[in-house]
C-alpha positions as CSV (number, residue, x, y, z in Angstrom):
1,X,109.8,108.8,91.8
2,X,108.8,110.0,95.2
3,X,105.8,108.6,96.9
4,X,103.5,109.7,99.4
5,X,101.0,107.1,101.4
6,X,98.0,107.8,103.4
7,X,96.4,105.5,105.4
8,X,92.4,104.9,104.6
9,X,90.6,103.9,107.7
10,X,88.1,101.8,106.3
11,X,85.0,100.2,108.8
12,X,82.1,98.0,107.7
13,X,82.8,99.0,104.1
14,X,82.6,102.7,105.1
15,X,85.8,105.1,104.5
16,X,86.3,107.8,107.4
17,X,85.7,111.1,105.9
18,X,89.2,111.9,107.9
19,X,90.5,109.5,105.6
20,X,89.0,111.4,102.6
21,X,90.2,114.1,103.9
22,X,93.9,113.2,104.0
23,X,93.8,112.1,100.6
24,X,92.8,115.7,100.1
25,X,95.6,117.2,101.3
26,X,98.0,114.8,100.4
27,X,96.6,115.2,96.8
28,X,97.9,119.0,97.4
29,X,101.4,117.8,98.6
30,X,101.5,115.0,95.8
31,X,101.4,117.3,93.3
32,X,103.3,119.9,94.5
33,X,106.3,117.5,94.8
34,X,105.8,115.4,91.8
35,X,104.5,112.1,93.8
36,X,102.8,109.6,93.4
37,X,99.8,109.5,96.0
38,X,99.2,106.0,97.4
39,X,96.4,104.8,99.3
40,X,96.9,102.2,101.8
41,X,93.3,100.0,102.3
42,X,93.1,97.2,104.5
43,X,89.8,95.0,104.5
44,X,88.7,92.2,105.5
45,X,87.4,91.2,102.4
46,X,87.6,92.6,99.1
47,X,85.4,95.2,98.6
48,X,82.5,95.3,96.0
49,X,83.1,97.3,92.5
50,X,80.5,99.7,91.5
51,X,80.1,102.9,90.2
52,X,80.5,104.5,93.4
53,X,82.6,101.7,95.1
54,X,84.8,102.0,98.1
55,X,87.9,102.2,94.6
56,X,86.2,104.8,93.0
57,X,85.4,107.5,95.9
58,X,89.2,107.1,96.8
59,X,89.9,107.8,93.0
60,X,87.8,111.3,93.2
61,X,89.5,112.3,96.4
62,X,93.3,112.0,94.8
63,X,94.4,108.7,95.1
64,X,96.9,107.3,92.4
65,X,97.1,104.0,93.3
66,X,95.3,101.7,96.2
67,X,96.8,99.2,97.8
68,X,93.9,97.0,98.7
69,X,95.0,94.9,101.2
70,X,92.8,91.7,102.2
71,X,92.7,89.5,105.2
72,X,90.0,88.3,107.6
73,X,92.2,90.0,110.5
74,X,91.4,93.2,109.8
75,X,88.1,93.3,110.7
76,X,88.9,93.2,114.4
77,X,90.7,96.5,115.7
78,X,93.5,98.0,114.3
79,X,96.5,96.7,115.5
80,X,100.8,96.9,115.4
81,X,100.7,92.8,114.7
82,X,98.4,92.6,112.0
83,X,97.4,96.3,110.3
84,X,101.3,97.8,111.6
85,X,102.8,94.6,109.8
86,X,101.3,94.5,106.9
87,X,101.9,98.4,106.9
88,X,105.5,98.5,107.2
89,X,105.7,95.4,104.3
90,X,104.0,98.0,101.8
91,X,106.2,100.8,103.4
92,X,109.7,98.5,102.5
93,X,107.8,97.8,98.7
94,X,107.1,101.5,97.9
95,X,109.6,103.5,100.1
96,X,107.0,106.3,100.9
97,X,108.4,109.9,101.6
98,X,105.8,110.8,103.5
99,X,103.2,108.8,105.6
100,X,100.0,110.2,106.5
101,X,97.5,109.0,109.1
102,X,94.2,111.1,109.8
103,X,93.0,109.1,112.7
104,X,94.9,109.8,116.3
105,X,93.9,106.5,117.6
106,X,95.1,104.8,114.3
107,X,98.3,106.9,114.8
108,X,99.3,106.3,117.9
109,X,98.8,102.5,117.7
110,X,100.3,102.1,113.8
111,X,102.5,105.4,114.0
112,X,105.1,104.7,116.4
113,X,105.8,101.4,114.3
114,X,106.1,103.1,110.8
115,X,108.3,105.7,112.5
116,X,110.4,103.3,114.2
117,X,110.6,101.6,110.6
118,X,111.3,104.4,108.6
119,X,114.1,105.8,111.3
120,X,112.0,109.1,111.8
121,X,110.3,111.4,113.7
122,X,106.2,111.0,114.5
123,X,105.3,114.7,113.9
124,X,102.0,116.2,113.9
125,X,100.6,117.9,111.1
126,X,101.6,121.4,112.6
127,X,105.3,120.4,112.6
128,X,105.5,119.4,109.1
129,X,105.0,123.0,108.3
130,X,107.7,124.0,110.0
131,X,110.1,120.9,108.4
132,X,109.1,120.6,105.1
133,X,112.0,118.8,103.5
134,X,112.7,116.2,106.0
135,X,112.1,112.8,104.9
136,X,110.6,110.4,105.1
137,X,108.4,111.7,107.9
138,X,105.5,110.1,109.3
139,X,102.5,112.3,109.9
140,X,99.3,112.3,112.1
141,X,97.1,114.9,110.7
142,X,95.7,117.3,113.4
143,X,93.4,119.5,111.3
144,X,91.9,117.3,108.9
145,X,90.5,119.2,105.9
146,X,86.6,118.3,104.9
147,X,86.8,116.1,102.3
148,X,86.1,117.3,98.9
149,X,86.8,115.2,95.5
150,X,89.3,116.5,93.2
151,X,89.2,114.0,90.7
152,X,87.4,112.0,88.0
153,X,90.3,110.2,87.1
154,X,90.2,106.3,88.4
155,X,93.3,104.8,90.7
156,X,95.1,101.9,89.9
157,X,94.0,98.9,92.0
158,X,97.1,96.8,93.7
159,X,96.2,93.8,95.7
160,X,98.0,93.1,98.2
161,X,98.3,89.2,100.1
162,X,99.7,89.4,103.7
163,X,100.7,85.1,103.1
C-alpha cells in the first residue's frame, strides 16, 4: 500500500496550523491515491492524552497514523543530526511516496536530507502539479491551505524510540 508522510511541526506542545494544514491537503491526495496518510511527530516528551490532545486534533485533520517520536533532543531546534535522522529511519520503515513539509525553514534544513535519501527531487508545492506521478517526491508546501478538520475518526498511535 502506498504511503504518504507529512511532517507535524510541533513547539511547546503546540502543532503549527501549517502543519494542520498539510495534513489537509495530504488528506486530499491520500485518498485520491488510496494511501495511507502518516504523520510524522517528534517531541520531546510524550505528549498528554485528552480529549482534544495533540493525537486527537491530528486525527480530525486526516491523519491515519502518527508516528510519535520521543527524545529530549528535540526540544532544541530542528536539526539534519537529530530531527533529519530520526526522519530518514521512519522514511526507510514506511517507504513514503510522497513527503510533505509545510514549514520552509523545516524544509530547507530536513528536506535536502530526505531528498538525498529518497534519490529525488526537492520540489515545491507548484511543481508537483505539474509532475504528478513521480515518486517518491519530497515536497515543501508553498501555499499552505487553512487548516480545517475533516475527520472524527481517531489515528493510530506508533511510538517511535530513536535508541
Amino acid at each position: 500500500m502506498a504511503n504518504i508522510l507529512v511532517y507535524i511541526d510541533v513547539r511547546d506542545g503546540l502543532i503549527s496550523q501549517t502543519a494542520l494544514g498539510a495534513l489537509v491537503f495530504a488528506r486530499t491526495i491520500a485518498t485520491e491515491r488510496g494511501a495511507t496518510l502518516y504523520g510524522f511527530v517528534p517531541c520531546a516528551a510524550a505528549p498528554d492524552y485528552a480529549e482534544d490532545d495533540l493525537c486527537a486534533v491530528l486525527s480530525r485533520h486526516g491523519a491515519d497514523k502518527l508516528i510519535l517520536a520521543t527524545d529530549p533532543s528535540f526540544a532544541g531546534v530542528v536539526s539534519a543530526e537529530t530531527h533529519g535522522a530520526a526522519l530518514v529511519r521512519v522514511c526507510g520503515q514506511i517507504r513514503p511516496m510522497l513527503i510533505i513539509f509545510a514549514d520552509r525553514t523545516i524544509a530547507s534544513t530536513l528536506g535536502p536530507l530526505v531528498a538525498h535519501w529518497a534519490n529525488t527531487p526537492l520540489l515545491t508545492h507548484d511543481a508537483v502539479a505539474m509532475l504528478p506521478d513521480i515518486t517518491p517526491l519530497v515536497v515543501e508546501l508553498v501555499h499552505v491551505p487553512a487548516p480545517t478538520p475533516v475527520s472524527s475518526d481517531e489515528a493510530e498511535v506508533l511510538p517511535f524510540h530513536l535508541g
